[in-house]
N, C-alpha and C positions, 0 to 999 in steps of 0.2 A: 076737760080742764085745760087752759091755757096757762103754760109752763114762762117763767120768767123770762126768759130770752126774746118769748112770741110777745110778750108784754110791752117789754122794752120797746121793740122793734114795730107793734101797733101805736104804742105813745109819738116814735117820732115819725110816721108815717101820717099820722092827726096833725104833728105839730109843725112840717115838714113848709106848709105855706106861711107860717107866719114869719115874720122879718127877724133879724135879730137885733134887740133891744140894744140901746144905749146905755143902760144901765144893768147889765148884766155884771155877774159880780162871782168872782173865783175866790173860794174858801181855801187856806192855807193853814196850820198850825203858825204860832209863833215862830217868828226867826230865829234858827237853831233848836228848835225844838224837836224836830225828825231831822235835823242834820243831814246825812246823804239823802237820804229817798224823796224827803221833802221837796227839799233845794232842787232835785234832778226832773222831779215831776211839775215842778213850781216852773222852771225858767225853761223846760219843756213846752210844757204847754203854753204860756204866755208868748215864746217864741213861734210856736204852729197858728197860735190867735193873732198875732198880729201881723205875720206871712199869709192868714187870709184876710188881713185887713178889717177883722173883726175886734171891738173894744170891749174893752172887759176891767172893771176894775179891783182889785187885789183887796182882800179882806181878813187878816192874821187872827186866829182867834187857838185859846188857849186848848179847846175843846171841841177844835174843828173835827178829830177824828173821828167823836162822837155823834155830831152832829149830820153827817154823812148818813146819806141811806142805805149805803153796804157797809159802815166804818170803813172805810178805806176814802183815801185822800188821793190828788186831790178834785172836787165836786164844785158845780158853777150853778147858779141859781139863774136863770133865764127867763123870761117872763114868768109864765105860771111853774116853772117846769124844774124840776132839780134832777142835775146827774152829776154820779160819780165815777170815778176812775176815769184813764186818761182812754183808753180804748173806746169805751160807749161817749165820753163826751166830741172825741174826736167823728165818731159816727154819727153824731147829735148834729155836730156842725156842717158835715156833709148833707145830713138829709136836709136842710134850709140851702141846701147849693154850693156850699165854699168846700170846695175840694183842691189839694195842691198839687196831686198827683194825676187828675184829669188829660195832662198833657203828654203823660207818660202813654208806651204803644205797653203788649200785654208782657210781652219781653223783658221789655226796663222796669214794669211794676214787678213781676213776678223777682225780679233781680234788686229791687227797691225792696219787698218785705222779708227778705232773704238776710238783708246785713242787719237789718232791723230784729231781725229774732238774733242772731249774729249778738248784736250791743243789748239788747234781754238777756240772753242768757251768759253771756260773759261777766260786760262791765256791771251792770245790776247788781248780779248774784256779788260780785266781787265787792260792790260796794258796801252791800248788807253785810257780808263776810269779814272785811277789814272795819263794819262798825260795829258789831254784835258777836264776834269770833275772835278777833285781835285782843286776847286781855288786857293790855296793857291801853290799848286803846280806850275799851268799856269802863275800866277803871279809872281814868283821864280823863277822860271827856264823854264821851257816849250816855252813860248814868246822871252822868249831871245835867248834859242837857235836854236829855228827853224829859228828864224829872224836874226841871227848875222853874214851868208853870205851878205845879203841884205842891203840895204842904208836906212836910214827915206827918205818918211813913208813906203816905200815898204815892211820893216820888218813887221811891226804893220798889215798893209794889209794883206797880207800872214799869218801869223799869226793868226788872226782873222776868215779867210778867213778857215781855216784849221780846227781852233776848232768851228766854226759852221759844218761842213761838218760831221765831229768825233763826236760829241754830236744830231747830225743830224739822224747817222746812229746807234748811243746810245737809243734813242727814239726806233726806227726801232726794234730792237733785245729786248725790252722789259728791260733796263736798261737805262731808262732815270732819273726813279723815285730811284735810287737804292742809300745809301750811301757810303761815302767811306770805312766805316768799314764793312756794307755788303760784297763789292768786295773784303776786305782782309780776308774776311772768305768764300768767294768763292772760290780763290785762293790757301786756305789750304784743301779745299775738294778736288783739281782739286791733290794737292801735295801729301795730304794721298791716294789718287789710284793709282796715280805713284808710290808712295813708295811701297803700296803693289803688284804692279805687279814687280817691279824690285828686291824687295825680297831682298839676297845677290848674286843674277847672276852680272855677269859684266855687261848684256846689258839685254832688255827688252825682247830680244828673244838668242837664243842660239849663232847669229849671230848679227855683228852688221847692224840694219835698219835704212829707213826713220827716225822710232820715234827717233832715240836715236840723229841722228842730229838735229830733230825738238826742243825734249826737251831742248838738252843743249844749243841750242839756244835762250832759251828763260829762262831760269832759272840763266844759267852763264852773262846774260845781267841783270838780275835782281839782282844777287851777287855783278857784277861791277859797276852798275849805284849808283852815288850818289842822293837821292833824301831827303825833307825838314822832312823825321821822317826814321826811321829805321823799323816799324813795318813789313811792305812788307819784306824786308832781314831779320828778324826775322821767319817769318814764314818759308821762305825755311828754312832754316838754322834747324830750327826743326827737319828737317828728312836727319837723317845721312846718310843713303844711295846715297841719291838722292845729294849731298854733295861731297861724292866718288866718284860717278858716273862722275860728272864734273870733279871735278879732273883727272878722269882716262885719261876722253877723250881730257883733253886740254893737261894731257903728251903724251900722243899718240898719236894725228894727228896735235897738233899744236908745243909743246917745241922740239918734236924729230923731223918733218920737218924744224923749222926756228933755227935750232941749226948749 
Protein backbone atom coordinates (compact mmCIF):
# COMPACT_ATOMS: atom_id res chain seq x y z
CA UNK A 1 0.00 0.00 0.00
CA UNK A 2 1.49 3.35 -0.76
CA UNK A 3 1.27 5.61 2.15
CA UNK A 4 0.36 9.48 1.64
CA UNK A 5 3.61 11.04 1.84
CA UNK A 6 4.85 8.34 -1.24
CA UNK A 7 1.74 9.80 -2.89
CA UNK A 8 2.31 13.11 -2.66
CA UNK A 9 5.79 12.81 -3.52
CA UNK A 10 4.77 10.28 -7.00
CA UNK A 11 2.01 13.25 -7.76
CA UNK A 12 4.90 15.84 -8.06
CA UNK A 13 7.49 13.65 -9.51
CA UNK A 14 4.36 13.12 -12.70
CA UNK A 15 3.84 16.71 -12.49
CA UNK A 16 7.40 17.75 -12.11
CA UNK A 17 7.75 18.58 -16.13
CA UNK A 18 4.96 20.58 -16.69
CA UNK A 19 5.38 24.40 -16.66
CA UNK A 20 3.74 26.57 -14.24
CA UNK A 21 0.47 27.99 -15.37
CA UNK A 22 -0.34 31.51 -15.50
CA UNK A 23 -3.30 31.14 -13.84
CA UNK A 24 -2.55 29.51 -11.03
CA UNK A 25 -4.60 30.52 -8.07
CA UNK A 26 -3.95 30.61 -4.12
CA UNK A 27 -7.00 29.95 -1.79
CA UNK A 28 -6.95 32.22 1.28
CA UNK A 29 -9.95 32.56 3.95
CA UNK A 30 -11.47 36.02 4.08
CA UNK A 31 -9.38 38.94 5.06
CA UNK A 32 -9.33 38.75 8.82
CA UNK A 33 -10.90 35.67 9.05
CA UNK A 34 -7.73 33.52 10.37
CA UNK A 35 -6.17 36.68 11.44
CA UNK A 36 -2.62 35.60 12.48
CA UNK A 37 -2.05 32.16 10.81
CA UNK A 38 -3.72 33.23 7.78
CA UNK A 39 -2.16 36.59 7.10
CA UNK A 40 1.37 34.89 8.09
CA UNK A 41 0.87 32.06 5.64
CA UNK A 42 -0.84 34.28 3.02
CA UNK A 43 2.12 36.94 2.59
CA UNK A 44 4.53 33.99 3.33
CA UNK A 45 3.85 32.33 0.58
CA UNK A 46 2.94 35.08 -1.96
CA UNK A 47 6.40 36.54 -0.94
CA UNK A 48 8.36 32.87 -1.71
CA UNK A 49 6.06 32.85 -5.10
CA UNK A 50 6.98 35.86 -6.31
CA UNK A 51 11.00 35.65 -5.13
CA UNK A 52 10.69 32.56 -7.55
CA UNK A 53 9.11 34.65 -9.95
CA UNK A 54 6.33 32.42 -10.16
CA UNK A 55 2.36 34.24 -10.65
CA UNK A 56 -0.31 33.23 -8.87
CA UNK A 57 -3.34 34.83 -8.26
CA UNK A 58 -5.05 35.53 -4.68
CA UNK A 59 -8.67 34.05 -4.22
CA UNK A 60 -10.39 34.84 -0.49
CA UNK A 61 -13.22 32.65 0.02
CA UNK A 62 -15.30 32.27 3.17
CA UNK A 63 -14.84 28.37 3.26
CA UNK A 64 -11.39 28.17 2.06
CA UNK A 65 -10.46 26.03 4.95
CA UNK A 66 -12.96 23.51 4.00
CA UNK A 67 -12.31 23.50 0.78
CA UNK A 68 -8.71 22.41 1.20
CA UNK A 69 -7.58 18.65 0.81
CA UNK A 70 -5.99 18.50 4.28
CA UNK A 71 -8.44 21.52 5.74
CA UNK A 72 -5.55 23.27 6.48
CA UNK A 73 -4.73 26.52 4.52
CA UNK A 74 -3.21 27.88 2.72
CA UNK A 75 -3.67 25.58 -0.87
CA UNK A 76 -3.08 26.67 -4.73
CA UNK A 77 -4.82 25.17 -7.43
CA UNK A 78 -2.24 24.65 -10.31
CA UNK A 79 -3.08 23.30 -13.46
CA UNK A 80 -4.66 19.92 -12.77
CA UNK A 81 -3.25 19.75 -9.44
CA UNK A 82 -4.28 21.14 -5.83
CA UNK A 83 -2.06 21.36 -2.77
CA UNK A 84 -2.03 22.34 0.38
CA UNK A 85 -0.13 23.70 3.38
CA UNK A 86 2.81 25.83 2.94
CA UNK A 87 5.53 22.99 3.12
CA UNK A 88 4.29 20.53 0.25
CA UNK A 89 3.23 23.51 -1.97
CA UNK A 90 6.77 24.92 -1.44
CA UNK A 91 8.07 21.37 -2.48
CA UNK A 92 5.34 21.51 -5.30
CA UNK A 93 7.22 24.49 -6.75
CA UNK A 94 10.64 22.96 -6.48
CA UNK A 95 9.82 19.84 -8.25
CA UNK A 96 8.94 22.23 -11.57
CA UNK A 97 12.55 23.69 -10.79
CA UNK A 98 12.13 27.16 -8.86
CA UNK A 99 14.05 26.62 -5.85
CA UNK A 100 15.63 29.80 -3.89
CA UNK A 101 17.87 28.07 -1.73
CA UNK A 102 19.70 26.23 -4.71
CA UNK A 103 22.56 28.70 -4.39
CA UNK A 104 22.97 27.96 -0.84
CA UNK A 105 26.43 25.16 -0.13
CA UNK A 106 25.07 22.35 2.55
CA UNK A 107 26.39 24.57 5.51
CA UNK A 108 24.25 27.73 4.81
CA UNK A 109 21.13 25.31 3.94
CA UNK A 110 21.54 23.23 6.91
CA UNK A 111 22.07 26.84 8.91
CA UNK A 112 18.99 28.21 6.70
CA UNK A 113 16.40 25.35 8.04
CA UNK A 114 17.65 25.87 11.49
CA UNK A 115 16.29 29.50 12.07
CA UNK A 116 13.31 28.46 10.07
CA UNK A 117 12.29 25.74 12.74
CA UNK A 118 13.85 28.75 15.02
CA UNK A 119 10.51 31.27 13.75
CA UNK A 120 8.12 27.70 13.72
CA UNK A 121 8.46 27.04 16.75
CA UNK A 122 8.67 30.34 18.42
CA UNK A 123 6.97 33.18 16.52
CA UNK A 124 4.07 30.72 15.27
CA UNK A 125 3.26 29.08 18.33
CA UNK A 126 3.41 32.56 19.85
CA UNK A 127 1.07 33.91 17.50
CA UNK A 128 -1.62 31.18 17.96
CA UNK A 129 -0.85 31.72 21.64
CA UNK A 130 -1.59 35.54 21.78
CA UNK A 131 -4.65 34.69 19.36
CA UNK A 132 -6.54 31.77 20.95
CA UNK A 133 -4.85 31.94 24.77
CA UNK A 134 -4.87 35.75 25.40
CA UNK A 135 -8.48 36.06 26.75
CA UNK A 136 -8.85 39.31 26.35
CA UNK A 137 -7.69 38.99 23.03
CA UNK A 138 -10.22 36.00 22.03
CA UNK A 139 -12.92 37.99 23.39
CA UNK A 140 -11.93 41.29 21.39
CA UNK A 141 -11.31 40.22 18.46
CA UNK A 142 -10.17 36.63 17.72
CA UNK A 143 -14.19 35.28 18.09
CA UNK A 144 -15.45 37.81 16.01
CA UNK A 145 -13.34 37.40 13.31
CA UNK A 146 -12.92 34.06 12.73
CA UNK A 147 -16.65 33.83 13.13
CA UNK A 148 -17.86 36.95 11.03
CA UNK A 149 -18.22 34.84 7.56
CA UNK A 150 -20.64 32.57 9.47
CA UNK A 151 -24.35 33.08 10.66
CA UNK A 152 -25.39 32.56 14.83
CA UNK A 153 -24.50 30.21 16.21
CA UNK A 154 -22.37 28.84 13.64
CA UNK A 155 -19.77 31.57 14.31
CA UNK A 156 -19.71 30.91 18.21
CA UNK A 157 -19.34 27.11 17.13
CA UNK A 158 -16.57 27.46 14.92
CA UNK A 159 -15.04 29.63 16.95
CA UNK A 160 -14.88 27.69 20.05
CA UNK A 161 -14.36 24.78 18.21
CA UNK A 162 -10.94 26.41 16.89
CA UNK A 163 -9.71 27.69 20.10
CA UNK A 164 -10.01 24.47 21.90
CA UNK A 165 -8.17 22.73 19.10
CA UNK A 166 -5.13 25.84 19.23
CA UNK A 167 -5.05 25.64 23.07
CA UNK A 168 -5.31 21.89 22.64
CA UNK A 169 -2.15 21.70 20.77
CA UNK A 170 -0.75 24.68 23.20
CA UNK A 171 -0.70 21.96 26.09
CA UNK A 172 1.02 19.52 23.49
CA UNK A 173 4.20 21.83 22.72
CA UNK A 174 4.71 22.56 26.48
CA UNK A 175 2.97 26.18 26.44
CA UNK A 176 -0.22 25.59 27.98
CA UNK A 177 0.92 26.92 31.44
CA UNK A 178 2.91 29.76 29.76
CA UNK A 179 1.75 33.67 30.23
CA UNK A 180 1.07 36.10 27.91
CA UNK A 181 4.18 38.15 28.93
CA UNK A 182 6.32 34.96 28.87
CA UNK A 183 5.37 34.52 24.97
CA UNK A 184 6.16 38.39 24.44
CA UNK A 185 9.65 37.77 25.75
CA UNK A 186 9.75 34.64 23.87
CA UNK A 187 9.11 36.41 20.81
CA UNK A 188 12.03 39.03 21.37
CA UNK A 189 14.60 36.12 21.96
CA UNK A 190 13.28 34.55 18.65
CA UNK A 191 13.74 38.53 17.15
CA UNK A 192 17.16 39.27 18.79
CA UNK A 193 18.72 35.94 16.63
CA UNK A 194 17.10 37.20 13.72
CA UNK A 195 18.58 40.37 14.11
CA UNK A 196 21.74 39.13 14.64
CA UNK A 197 22.05 36.86 11.81
CA UNK A 198 20.78 39.40 9.44
CA UNK A 199 23.26 41.87 10.67
CA UNK A 200 23.27 44.74 7.94
CA UNK A 201 23.20 42.21 4.85
CA UNK A 202 19.90 42.80 2.82
CA UNK A 203 18.87 39.11 3.38
CA UNK A 204 19.71 36.42 5.86
CA UNK A 205 22.08 34.83 3.35
CA UNK A 206 23.88 36.41 0.32
CA UNK A 207 20.77 35.59 -1.69
CA UNK A 208 17.35 35.99 -1.21
CA UNK A 209 15.67 32.34 0.60
CA UNK A 210 12.91 30.47 2.18
CA UNK A 211 13.76 32.42 5.51
CA UNK A 212 13.54 35.81 4.29
CA UNK A 213 9.81 34.94 3.02
CA UNK A 214 9.06 33.09 6.03
CA UNK A 215 10.23 35.92 8.27
CA UNK A 216 8.56 38.56 6.61
CA UNK A 217 5.69 36.77 6.73
CA UNK A 218 5.32 36.55 9.81
CA UNK A 219 6.86 39.83 11.33
CA UNK A 220 5.05 42.20 8.58
CA UNK A 221 1.65 40.51 9.81
CA UNK A 222 2.67 41.36 13.10
CA UNK A 223 3.52 45.09 12.18
CA UNK A 224 -0.10 45.33 10.34
CA UNK A 225 -2.30 43.50 12.67
CA UNK A 226 -4.08 45.48 15.02
CA UNK A 227 -4.41 43.80 18.29
CA UNK A 228 -6.02 45.20 22.18
CA UNK A 229 -2.18 46.39 23.48
CA UNK A 230 0.80 47.37 21.46
CA UNK A 231 3.49 45.46 23.29
CA UNK A 232 3.90 42.55 20.60
CA UNK A 233 4.67 45.63 17.84
CA UNK A 234 6.74 47.16 20.20
CA UNK A 235 8.93 44.36 20.47
CA UNK A 236 9.68 43.91 16.70
CA UNK A 237 9.88 47.37 16.36
CA UNK A 238 12.91 47.26 18.57
CA UNK A 239 15.13 45.87 16.18
CA UNK A 240 15.83 48.28 13.32
CA UNK A 241 17.21 46.02 10.99
CA UNK A 242 14.55 43.42 10.98
CA UNK A 243 12.18 46.78 10.32
CA UNK A 244 14.40 47.38 6.96
CA UNK A 245 14.32 44.35 6.20
CA UNK A 246 10.43 44.40 5.79
CA UNK A 247 10.54 47.31 4.17
CA UNK A 248 12.92 46.26 1.61
CA UNK A 249 11.11 43.23 0.68
CA UNK A 250 7.42 44.71 0.50
CA UNK A 251 9.20 47.44 -2.01
CA UNK A 252 10.57 44.77 -3.97
CA UNK A 253 8.35 42.04 -4.53
CA UNK A 254 5.22 43.58 -3.51
CA UNK A 255 4.93 47.87 -4.36
CA UNK A 256 7.19 47.29 -7.70
CA UNK A 257 5.01 44.32 -8.86
CA UNK A 258 1.33 45.85 -7.92
CA UNK A 259 2.54 49.36 -9.32
Amino acid sequence: MIRVNERVLLCLSLTAAEPWPENATLYQPLKGEGFFSSSCSLYHLQTYLRMCGLPVQVVCRPNAEYMSPSGKIPFIHVGNQVVSELGPIVQFSKAKGHSLSDGLDDVQRAEMKAYMELVNNMLLTAELFIQWCDETTVSQITRHRYGTPYSWPLNLILAYQKQWEVRRKMNAVGWGGKTVDQVYEDVSQCCQALSQRLGTQPYFFKIPTELDALVFGHLFTILTTQLTNTELLERVRSYSNLLSFCRRIEQTYFESKDS
